[in-house]
C-alpha positions, 0 to 999 in steps of 0.5 A: 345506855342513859336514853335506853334506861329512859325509854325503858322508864317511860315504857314502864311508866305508861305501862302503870298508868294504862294498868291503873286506869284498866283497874279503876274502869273494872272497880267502877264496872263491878260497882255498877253491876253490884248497884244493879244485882241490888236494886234487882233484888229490891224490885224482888221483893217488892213484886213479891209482896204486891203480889202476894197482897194482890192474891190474898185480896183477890181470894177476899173478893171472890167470896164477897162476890158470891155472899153479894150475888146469892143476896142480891139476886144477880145472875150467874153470867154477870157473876161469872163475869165479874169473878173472871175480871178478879182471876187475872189479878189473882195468880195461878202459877205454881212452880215449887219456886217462889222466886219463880212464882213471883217472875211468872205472876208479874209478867203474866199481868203484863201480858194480860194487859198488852193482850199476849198469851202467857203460858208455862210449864215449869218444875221450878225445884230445879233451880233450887241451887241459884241465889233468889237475885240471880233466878229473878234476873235471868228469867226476868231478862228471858221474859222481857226479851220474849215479850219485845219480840212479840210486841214487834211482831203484833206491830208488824202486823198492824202495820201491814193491815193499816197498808192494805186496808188503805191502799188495796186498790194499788196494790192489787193492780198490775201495772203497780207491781210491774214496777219490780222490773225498774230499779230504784237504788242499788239491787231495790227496785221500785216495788221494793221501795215504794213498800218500804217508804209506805211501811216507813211511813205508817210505822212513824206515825204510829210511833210517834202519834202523828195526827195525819190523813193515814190513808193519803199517806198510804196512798201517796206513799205507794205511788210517788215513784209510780213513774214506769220505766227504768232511769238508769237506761241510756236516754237522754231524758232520763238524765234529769230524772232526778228533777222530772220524775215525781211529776211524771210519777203524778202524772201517771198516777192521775191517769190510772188512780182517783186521787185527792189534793194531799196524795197529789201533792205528795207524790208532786213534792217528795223530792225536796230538797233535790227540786228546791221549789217543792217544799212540802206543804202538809204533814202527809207532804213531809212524813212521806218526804223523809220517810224517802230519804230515809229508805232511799240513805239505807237502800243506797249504803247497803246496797242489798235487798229487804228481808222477805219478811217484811213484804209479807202480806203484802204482795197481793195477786193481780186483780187489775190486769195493765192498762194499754196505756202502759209501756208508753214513755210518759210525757213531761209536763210543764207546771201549768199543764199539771195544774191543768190536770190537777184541776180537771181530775178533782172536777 
């Protein structure tokens, strides 16, 4: 009986402590949310008072606009010009609601300046039954999320013009797309990866503003598993595939592309740390090297395809039919011959 009032004491004693901790977790939670709904309505207040300063010497600048153009003699097209200027700081947005007027006026100058089309239309006496804070955070929030969304989607097309300005020339070739009948990683085949390393690469050097040779590392990108047969077939040289391909893949890419010195040792040295001799030599060199071992650790976890939408736009129709080259298993060469090669190609 005495062990059983123990255990029975201690059950109860864990049970206080786990509901004191719980307590002070929800107490600490709701103090953070207060501090947050408080600071919320302080940045109310603020954008509402800026904006109505902005609004009323805006109107001020109009007239003095006028008063100046009428004196001075100066055209009406640089009049209008200028007074379109003043009109987007001036706002126009009226919805029976200040607490909304002020949330639309503040995200619109923010579109205006990102370059995104702000529209609305709104009956805001409808909301006249929220608190100002909670109408400022909800439709704060809305806005915030619609404008990151479009500000991806204006990057995702950036991105894939950057591609096919730089590297149509492969892209449009036969033999480069033939490369969705060899897999690369899991259900990937090489198209699907070489897109993705590409579109990796363009999206980190836009990021983070690598100063880097772009078109080289498109380039590059594209072709640095341009090696045309399928390495999970039974033959015997392709059991070190993992050693020979990306001098393969520099080989064939000689045959069929002009390339520069960067592109080639792109392609030629992308397999680092693997081919531990090959360590990249440029920033084109390393960008492309982790942005494969990037997509080839998520290719190999997931194990399942991209999206479609992110190949859209890019997969261009076939203007260069396959060379008679094709089909032919490409030869190993040694070091030396390649740079036999490398040198009779820059010639």
């Amino acid at each position: 009986i005495l062990a059983m009032l123990n255990v029975l004491t201690c059950v109860l004693g864990l049970f206080y402590l786990f509901q004191m901790f719980y307590s002070n977790h929800i107490k600490r939670e709701y103090e953070i949310m207060s501090e947050i709904r408080r600071k919320e309505k302080d940045q109310y207040e603020l954008s509402r008072q800026t904006i109505d300063l902005i609004n009323i010497k805006c109107h001020d600048l109009r007239h003095q606009i006028r008063k100046i153009g009428s004196e001075e003699n100066i055209s009406a097209t640089t009049l209008h010009n200028i007074s379109k200027l003043v009109n987007i700081y001036d706002s126009t947005i009226k919805t029976s609601n200040s607490t909304l007027n002020v949330i639309l006026s503040e995200k619109s100058l923010f579109c205006t300046k990102e370059g995104i089309r702000f529209s609305c239309i709104a009956d805001g006496s409808l909301l006249d039954f929220m608190a100002e804070e909670d109408i400022y955070s909800l439709f704060g929030n809305i806005i915030d999320n619609a404008i990151e969304a479009v500000t991806k989607l204006g990057e995702d097309k950036k991105i894939k013009a950057v591609i096919r300005k730089l590297g149509r020339d492969i892209l449009v070739t036969e033999s480069f797309q033939s490369e969705v009948n060899y897999i690369q990683h899991g259900e990937i085949d090489c198209y699907e990866h070489s897109l993705a390393v590409t579109y990796m690469c363009v999206y980190l050097a836009r990021k983070f503003r690598l100063r880097v040779d772009l078109r080289s590392v498109v380039r590059g990108a594209l072709l640095h598993d341009y090696f045309l047969y399928d390495w999970h077939d039974d033959v015997a040289w392709h059991r070190l595939h993992g050693y020979h391909h990306a001098r393969t893949s520099l080989i064939t890419a000689c045959k069929d592309f002009p390339m520069n010195r960067t592109e080639k040792q792109i392609i030629f040295r992308h397999m680092f740390p693997l081919n531990i001799s090959r360590f990249p030599n440029s920033k084109e060199a390393a960008l492309v090297c982790m942005a494969d071992k990037i997509c080839a650790t998520i290719e190999t976890v997931h194990r399942k395809r991209y999206d479609p939408i992110i190949y859209e736009g890019l997969r261009l129709p076939v203007e260069v039919p396959m060379s008679d080259l094709r089909g032919r298993r490409p030869s190993i060469l040694r070091r030396d011959e390649i740079k036999c090669l490398t040198q009779a190609q820059e010639k």
